[in-house]
N, C-alpha and C positions, 0 to 999 in steps of 0.2 A: 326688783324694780329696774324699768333701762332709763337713762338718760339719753334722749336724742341731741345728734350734733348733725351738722350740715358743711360741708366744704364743697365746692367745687360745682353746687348744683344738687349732690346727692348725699341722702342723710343716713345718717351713718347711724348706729348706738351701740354702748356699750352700758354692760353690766353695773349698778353702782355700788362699790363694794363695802361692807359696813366696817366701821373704823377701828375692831379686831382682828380684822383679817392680817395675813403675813407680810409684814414691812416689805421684805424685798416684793411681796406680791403688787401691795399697794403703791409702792413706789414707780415699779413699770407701769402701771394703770396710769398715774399723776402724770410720769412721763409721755404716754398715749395722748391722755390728754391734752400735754404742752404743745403736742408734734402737732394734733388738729383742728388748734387754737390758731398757732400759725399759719397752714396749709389753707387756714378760713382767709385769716388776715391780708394773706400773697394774693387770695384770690379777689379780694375784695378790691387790692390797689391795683388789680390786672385789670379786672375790669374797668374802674375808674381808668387808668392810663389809656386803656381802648375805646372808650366813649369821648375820651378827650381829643384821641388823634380821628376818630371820626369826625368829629364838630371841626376838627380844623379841615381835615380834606373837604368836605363839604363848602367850610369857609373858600377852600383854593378855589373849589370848582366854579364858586357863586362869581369869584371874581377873575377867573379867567375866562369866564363864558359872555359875562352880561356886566361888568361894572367898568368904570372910567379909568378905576385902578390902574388896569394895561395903558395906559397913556400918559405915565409917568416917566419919564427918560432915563431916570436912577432904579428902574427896576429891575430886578434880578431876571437872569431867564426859569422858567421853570422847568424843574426836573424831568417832567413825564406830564402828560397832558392827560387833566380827568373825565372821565365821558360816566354818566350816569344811566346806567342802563337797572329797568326794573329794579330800583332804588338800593342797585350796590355799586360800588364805587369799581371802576376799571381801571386800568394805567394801560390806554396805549401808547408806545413805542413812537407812533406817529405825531409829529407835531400841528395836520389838519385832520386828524382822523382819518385819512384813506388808506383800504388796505393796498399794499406791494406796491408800494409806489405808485398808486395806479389814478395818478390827478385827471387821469383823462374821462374818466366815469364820475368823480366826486360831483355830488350836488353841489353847485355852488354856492347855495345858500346854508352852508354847515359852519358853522363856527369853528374858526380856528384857533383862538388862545392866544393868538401870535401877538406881542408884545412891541412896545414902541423901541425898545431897547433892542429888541432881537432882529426887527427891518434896519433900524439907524447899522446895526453892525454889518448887516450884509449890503449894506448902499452905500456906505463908506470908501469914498474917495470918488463918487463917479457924481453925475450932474443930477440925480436925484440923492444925495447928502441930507440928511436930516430930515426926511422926508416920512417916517415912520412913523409915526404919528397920524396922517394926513390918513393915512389908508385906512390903523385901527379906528380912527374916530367913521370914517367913511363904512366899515362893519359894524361900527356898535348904532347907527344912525341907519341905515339900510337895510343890515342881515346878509350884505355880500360879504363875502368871505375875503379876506384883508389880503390873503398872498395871491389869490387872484385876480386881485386887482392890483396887485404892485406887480406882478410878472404881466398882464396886458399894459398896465405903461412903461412898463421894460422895452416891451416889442413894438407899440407903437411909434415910441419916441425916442428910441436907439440910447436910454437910456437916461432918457431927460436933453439929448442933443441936439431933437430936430428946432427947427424956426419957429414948427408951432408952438412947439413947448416950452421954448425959450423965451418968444415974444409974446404969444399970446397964451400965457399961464395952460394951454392945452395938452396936459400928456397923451390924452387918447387921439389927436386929430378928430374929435368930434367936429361931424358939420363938414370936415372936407371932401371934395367932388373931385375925381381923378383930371378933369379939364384943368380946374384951377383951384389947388389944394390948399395953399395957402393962404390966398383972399377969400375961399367959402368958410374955412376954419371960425371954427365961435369963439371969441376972445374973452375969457374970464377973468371975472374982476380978479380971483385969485386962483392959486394950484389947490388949493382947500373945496373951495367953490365947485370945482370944474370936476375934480376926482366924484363929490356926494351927488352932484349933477348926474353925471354919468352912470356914475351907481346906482342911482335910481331909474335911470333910464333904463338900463341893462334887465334892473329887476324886473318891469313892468311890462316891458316888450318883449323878453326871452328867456326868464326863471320862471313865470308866474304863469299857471296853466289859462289864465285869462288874457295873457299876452298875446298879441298878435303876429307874432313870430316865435312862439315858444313851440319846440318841438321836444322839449326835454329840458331840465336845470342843469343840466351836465356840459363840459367843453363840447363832447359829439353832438348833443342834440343844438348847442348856440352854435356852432361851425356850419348847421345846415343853411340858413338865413344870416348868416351874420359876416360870413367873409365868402369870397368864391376861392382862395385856395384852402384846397380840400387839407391841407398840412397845418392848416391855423392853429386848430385844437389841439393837434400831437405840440406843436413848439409852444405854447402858453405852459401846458402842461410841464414839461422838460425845464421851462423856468422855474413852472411852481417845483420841481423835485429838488431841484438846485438849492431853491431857498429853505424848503424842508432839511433836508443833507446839512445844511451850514449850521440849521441851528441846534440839533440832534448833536452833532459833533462841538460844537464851541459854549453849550449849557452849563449853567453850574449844577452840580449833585443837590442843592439842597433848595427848597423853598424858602424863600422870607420876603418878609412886609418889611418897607424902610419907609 
């Protein structure tokens, strides 16, 4: 007679040996045994441990990609950014997903992950301060990509320095006319306001292939229609690397919910 066992996926069997047989014989057997009882058992709590850390990365991905989660100020940065591809979990390297540094091609309507915690650190001490927020909440409200929009009001508004941005809540110079830039400027009730404003502007006119100026979602195809020097694209870009770099370098190793 064989008794079938199973470990690992594959089943195994051994002989069952009747209860005259040779003690030291039967006793290696009992021991065989013991060994594939265990070998069951490791495998069992492996697998549970590995359904478990799936259900959490999963958990990561849901809320780096699409919850409010990111717009907590006390959040940790995350380790590695998740991209779900034909439903297995990646860890790229990149904190917006674009490969070689290459923000000058990246769709701009790709999610970045980027955290209110991880903009507040790299804005810290210049005239957009605590501004990190404004931007995630402006991606999770839009679909524009948060560090793309915080490197174009880097560059429009020298940092949050210009008049417009100062006076009239406008980091983008939205509305301004090279004659007279400052009185055509659109004044927003707030910098919250003016950022998801724009951002949808941006969408509609120059991401979305029903826009009327869309030549591409990318910095190359918005540079065609969107500004007359031809260098616009490359220096938005060069921000966004900036801001990638910083936060790839100052992340914590580990994930956690506070």
């Amino acid at each position: 007679m064989k008794k079938a066992l199973f470990a690992a996926g594959v089943g195994l069997s051994l002989t069952v040996l009747p209860a005259s047989a040779n003690p030291r014989v039967l006793e290696d057997y009992e021991n065989k045994l013991a060994l594939i009882a265990e070998l069951e058992a490791k495998t069992e709590q492996l697998i549970t441990v590995s359904e478990r850390q799936l259900e959490l990365a999963e958990h990561a991905y849901f809320e780096a990609f699409t919850s409010k989660f990111r717009l907590q100020e006390n959040h940790v940065t995350f380790s590695s950014r998740l991209v779900l591809n034909r439903g297995k979990l990646l860890y790229s390297s990149k904190a917006v997903g674009y490969p070689s540094n290459n923000a000058y091609s990246l769709n701009l309507l790709t999610p970045s992950a980027v955290t209110t915690y991880e903009l507040n650190q790299f804005l810290k001490g210049t005239n957009m301060a605590g501004l990190g927020a404004t931007f995630v909440n402006a991606e999770l409200e839009t679909g524009v990509n948060a560090i793309f929009l915080t490197s174009l009001a880097i560059h429009e508004s020298g940092w949050g320095n210009s008049a417009i941005a100062r006076n009239k809540s406008n980091l983008f110079g939205y509305g301004a006319y090279d004659k007279s830039p400052y009185e055509s400027a659109v004044h927003f009730s707030s910098i919250e306001d003016g950022v998801v404003f724009v951002a949808n502007k941006l969408k509609a006119n120059y991401l979305l292939t029903s826009g009327q100026y869309y030549a591409g979602p990318t910095l190359a195809g918005v540079n065609k229609r969107y500004s007359s020097d031809s260098k616009w694209g490359f220096k938005i870009a060069t921000t966004m690397n900036q801001i990638d770099a910083f936060i790839l370098a100052n992340q914590n190793t580990g994930y956690e919910v506070k």
